[in-house]
C-alpha positions in Angstrom: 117.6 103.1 130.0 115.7 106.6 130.1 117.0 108.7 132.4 118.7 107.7 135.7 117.2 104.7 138.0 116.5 106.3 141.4 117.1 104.2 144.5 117.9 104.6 148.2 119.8 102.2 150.3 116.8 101.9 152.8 115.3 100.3 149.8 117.6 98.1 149.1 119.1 97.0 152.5 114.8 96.6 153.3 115.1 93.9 149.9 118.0 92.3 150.4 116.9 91.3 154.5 113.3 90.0 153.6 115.6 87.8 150.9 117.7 86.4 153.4 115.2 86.3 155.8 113.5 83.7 153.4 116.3 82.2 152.2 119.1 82.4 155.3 120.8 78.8 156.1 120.8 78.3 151.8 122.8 82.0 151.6 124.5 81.6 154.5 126.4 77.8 153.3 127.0 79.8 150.1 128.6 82.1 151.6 130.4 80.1 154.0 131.6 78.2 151.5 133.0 80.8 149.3 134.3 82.5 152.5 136.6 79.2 153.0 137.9 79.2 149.6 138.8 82.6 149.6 140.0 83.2 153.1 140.4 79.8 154.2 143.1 77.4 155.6 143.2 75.0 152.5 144.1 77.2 149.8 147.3 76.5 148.0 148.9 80.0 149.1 147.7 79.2 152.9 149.6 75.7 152.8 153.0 77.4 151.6 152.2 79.8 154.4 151.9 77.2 156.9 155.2 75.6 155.7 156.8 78.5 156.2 155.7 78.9 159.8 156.7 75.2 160.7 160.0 75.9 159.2 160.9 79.0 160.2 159.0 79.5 163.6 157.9 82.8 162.2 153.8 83.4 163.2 152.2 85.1 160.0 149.7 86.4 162.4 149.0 89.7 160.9 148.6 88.4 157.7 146.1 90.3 156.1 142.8 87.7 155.0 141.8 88.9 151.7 142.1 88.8 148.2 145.5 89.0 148.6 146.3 86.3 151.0 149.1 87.8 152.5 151.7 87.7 150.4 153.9 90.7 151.4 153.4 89.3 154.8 154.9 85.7 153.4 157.8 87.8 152.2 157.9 89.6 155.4 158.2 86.6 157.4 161.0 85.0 155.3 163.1 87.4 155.1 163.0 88.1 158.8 164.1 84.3 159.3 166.8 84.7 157.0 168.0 87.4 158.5 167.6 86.8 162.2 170.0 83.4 161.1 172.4 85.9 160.9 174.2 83.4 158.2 178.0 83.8 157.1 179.3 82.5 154.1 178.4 83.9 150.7 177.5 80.5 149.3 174.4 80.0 152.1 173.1 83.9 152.0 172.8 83.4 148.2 170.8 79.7 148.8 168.6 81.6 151.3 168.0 84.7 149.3 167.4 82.3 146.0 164.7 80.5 148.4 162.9 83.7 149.6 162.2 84.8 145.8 161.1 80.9 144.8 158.6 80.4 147.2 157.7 84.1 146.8 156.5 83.7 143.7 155.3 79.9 144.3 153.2 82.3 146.5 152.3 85.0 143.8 152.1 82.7 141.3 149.5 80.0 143.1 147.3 83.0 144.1 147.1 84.2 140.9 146.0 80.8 139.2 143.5 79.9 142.3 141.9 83.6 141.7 141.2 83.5 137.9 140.7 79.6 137.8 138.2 78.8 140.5 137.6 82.0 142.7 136.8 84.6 139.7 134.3 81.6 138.3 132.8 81.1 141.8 132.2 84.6 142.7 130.5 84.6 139.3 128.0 81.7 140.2 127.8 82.9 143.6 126.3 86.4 142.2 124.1 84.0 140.0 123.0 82.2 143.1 122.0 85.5 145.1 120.2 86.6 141.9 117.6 83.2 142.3 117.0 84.1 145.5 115.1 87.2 144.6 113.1 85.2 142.6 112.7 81.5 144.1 114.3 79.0 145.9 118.0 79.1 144.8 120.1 75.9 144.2 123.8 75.3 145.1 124.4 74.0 141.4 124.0 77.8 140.5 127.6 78.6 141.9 129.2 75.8 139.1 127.1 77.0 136.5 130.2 79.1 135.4 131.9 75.5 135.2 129.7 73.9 132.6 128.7 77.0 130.1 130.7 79.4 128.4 133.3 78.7 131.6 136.6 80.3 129.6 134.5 83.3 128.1 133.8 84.2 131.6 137.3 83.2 133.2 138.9 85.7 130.5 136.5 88.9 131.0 136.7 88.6 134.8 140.7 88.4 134.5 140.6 91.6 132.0 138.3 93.4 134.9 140.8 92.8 137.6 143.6 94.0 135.4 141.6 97.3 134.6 141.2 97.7 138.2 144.5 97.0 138.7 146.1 99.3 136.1 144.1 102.2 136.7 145.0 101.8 140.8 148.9 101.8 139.2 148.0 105.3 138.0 146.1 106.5 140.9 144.3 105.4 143.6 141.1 107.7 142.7 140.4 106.5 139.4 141.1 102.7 140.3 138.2 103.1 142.6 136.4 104.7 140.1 136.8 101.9 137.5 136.3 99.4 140.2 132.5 100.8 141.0 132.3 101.2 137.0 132.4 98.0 136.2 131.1 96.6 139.5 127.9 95.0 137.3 130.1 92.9 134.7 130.0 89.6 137.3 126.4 90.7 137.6 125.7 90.5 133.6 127.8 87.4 133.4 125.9 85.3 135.9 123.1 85.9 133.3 125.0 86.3 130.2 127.7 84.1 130.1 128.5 84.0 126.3 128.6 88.2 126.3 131.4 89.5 124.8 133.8 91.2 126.7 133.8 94.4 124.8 129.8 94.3 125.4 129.6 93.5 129.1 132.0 96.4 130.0 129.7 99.0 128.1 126.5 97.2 129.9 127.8 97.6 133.3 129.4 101.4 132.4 125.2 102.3 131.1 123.9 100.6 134.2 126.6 102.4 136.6 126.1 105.7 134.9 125.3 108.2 137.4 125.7 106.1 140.1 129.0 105.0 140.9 129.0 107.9 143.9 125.9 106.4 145.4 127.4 102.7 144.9 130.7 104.1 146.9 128.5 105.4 149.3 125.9 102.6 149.4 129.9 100.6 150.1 130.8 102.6 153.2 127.1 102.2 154.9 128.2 98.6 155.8 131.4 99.9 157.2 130.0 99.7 161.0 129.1 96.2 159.8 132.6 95.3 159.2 133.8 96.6 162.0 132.0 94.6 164.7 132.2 91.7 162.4 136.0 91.9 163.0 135.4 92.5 166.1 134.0 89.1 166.7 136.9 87.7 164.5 134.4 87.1 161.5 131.3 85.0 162.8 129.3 87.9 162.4 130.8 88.5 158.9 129.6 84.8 157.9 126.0 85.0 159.6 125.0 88.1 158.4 127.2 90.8 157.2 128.5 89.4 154.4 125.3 87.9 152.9 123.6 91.1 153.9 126.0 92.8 151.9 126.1 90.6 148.9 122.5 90.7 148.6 122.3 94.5 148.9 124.3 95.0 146.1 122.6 91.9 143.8 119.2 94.0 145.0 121.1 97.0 143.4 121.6 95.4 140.2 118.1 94.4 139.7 116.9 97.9 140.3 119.1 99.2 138.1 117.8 96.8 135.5 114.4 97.4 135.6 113.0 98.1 138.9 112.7 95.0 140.1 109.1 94.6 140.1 108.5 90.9 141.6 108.3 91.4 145.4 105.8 89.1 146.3 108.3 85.5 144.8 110.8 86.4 147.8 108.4 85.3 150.2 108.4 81.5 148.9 106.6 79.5 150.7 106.5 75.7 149.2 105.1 75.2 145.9 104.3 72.4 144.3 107.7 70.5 142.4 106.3 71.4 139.4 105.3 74.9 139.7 108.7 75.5 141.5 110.5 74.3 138.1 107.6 76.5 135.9 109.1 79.6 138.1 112.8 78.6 138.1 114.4 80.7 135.5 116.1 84.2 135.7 113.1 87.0 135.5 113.1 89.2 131.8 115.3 91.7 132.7 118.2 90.5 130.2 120.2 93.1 128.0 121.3 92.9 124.5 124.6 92.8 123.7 125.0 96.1 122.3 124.7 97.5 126.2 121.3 98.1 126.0 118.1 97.2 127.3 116.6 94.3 126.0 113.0 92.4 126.7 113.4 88.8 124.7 113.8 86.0 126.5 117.7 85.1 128.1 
């Protein structure tokens, strides 16, 4: 790229609505769905959880829904048990205590496979998905496509991302950010280049994030308002709206950042024909090599 790629978020936010505007009960499942895998009651981690709370009598209540799914608030809620017991007797305080660390890392440990294993590969197709919708009528098959083609090259680079991340917020919390909003394109450039090497796809997402990363952050915290009354209304407003709002924002940002994103008039779809619909279903010529750079051949 020549030069730095000037947007605003007016622009994008503008996009991203007339997108789901066009598009809104397909986004919205999508969404939902990955909102119930995620955050949901039948996750593996969520199940311990609720065996906990039948056992122990202990509410996780304030368990925090997220990526994390609450596992220092699992912890919490064991220990507390144990302790309000009051148990005597060596032999039973070492049985509980032995208990508390197995199912905290049952916990940690389910989590962890769930994320890189299904959720990482998801979120993936899910970015893939939003990316159709720009463009045509998007299909739900777009959030397995992860599943079918190049599925452990992508599993592996999305695991080495969150470890970044996760390494540089060890350090500081500052430069974790940082690294978070610098490589916040590589599940962008894997829904389109799924065989890119990992080496490659970080240096495509650093380029397309040079220069940009403070406007990204603040591009972040412009939906903070959102999140708000979205909690405020215990997350239906995050499911209808917010969230796909958001997610299409940032998928609007990627496209500009590509090339401009010069196709406004395919998000107003309005029915073609079966066969003209397949002629325009494939991802728009805004591919890049796998040196990091630009590139106009064909994906």
């Amino acid at each position: 790229m020549e030069g730095k790629v000037q947007w605003t978020r007016r622009e994008l936010k503008k996009r991203s609505k007339a997108v789901l505007h066009t598009h809104y009960w397909r986004i919205v499942l999508v969404v939902l769905l990955l909102s119930l895998l995620m955050d949901g009651n039948k996750t593996p981690v969520s199940l311990i959880e609720s065996a906990v709370q039948e056992q122990s009598g202990v509410s996780i209540q304030d368990a925090p829904k997220s990526s994390s799914l609450g596992l220092a608030s699992t912890y919490q809620a064991i220990r507390d048990w144990v302790m309000e017991k009051q148990y005597v007797g060596s032999i039973v305080i070492g049985t509980a205590v032995l208990t508390i660390v197995v199912l905290f890392f049952i916990v940690a440990i389910s989590w962890l496979l769930l994320a890189i294993f299904i959720v990482n590969p998801l979120y993936v197709g899910g970015v893939r998905f939003y990316n159709r919708a720009f463009d045509t009528k998007p299909r739900f098959k777009e959030l397995f496509h992860v599943f079918e083609y190049k599925y452990r090259n992508v599993v592996s680079i999305m695991f080495l991302k969150d470890i970044y991340v996760l390494l540089w917020c060890f350090l500081f919390i500052i430069p974790g950010i940082i690294k978070s909003y610098e490589y916040l394109m590589v599940s962008y450039i894997l829904s389109e280049h799924p065989d890119m090497q990992a080496k490659e796809a970080f240096a495509a997402s650093r380029q397309l994030m040079q220069g940009q990363k403070w406007k990204a952050f603040v591009l972040d915290l412009s939906f903070l308002g959102w999140a708000i009354l979205s909690g405020m209304t215990f997350g239906v407003l995050g499911i209808f709206f917010v969230s796909p709002y958001r997610a299409l924002t940032f998928t609007a940002l990627y496209r500009k950042l590509l090339g401009g994103d010069v196709i406004p008039h395919n998000i107003y779809y309005d029915g073609m024909e079966e066969e003209a619909e397949n002629g325009w279903y494939s991802l728009p010529d805004r591919s890049i090599s796998h040196n990091g750079q630009e590139d106009k051949q064909e994906v």
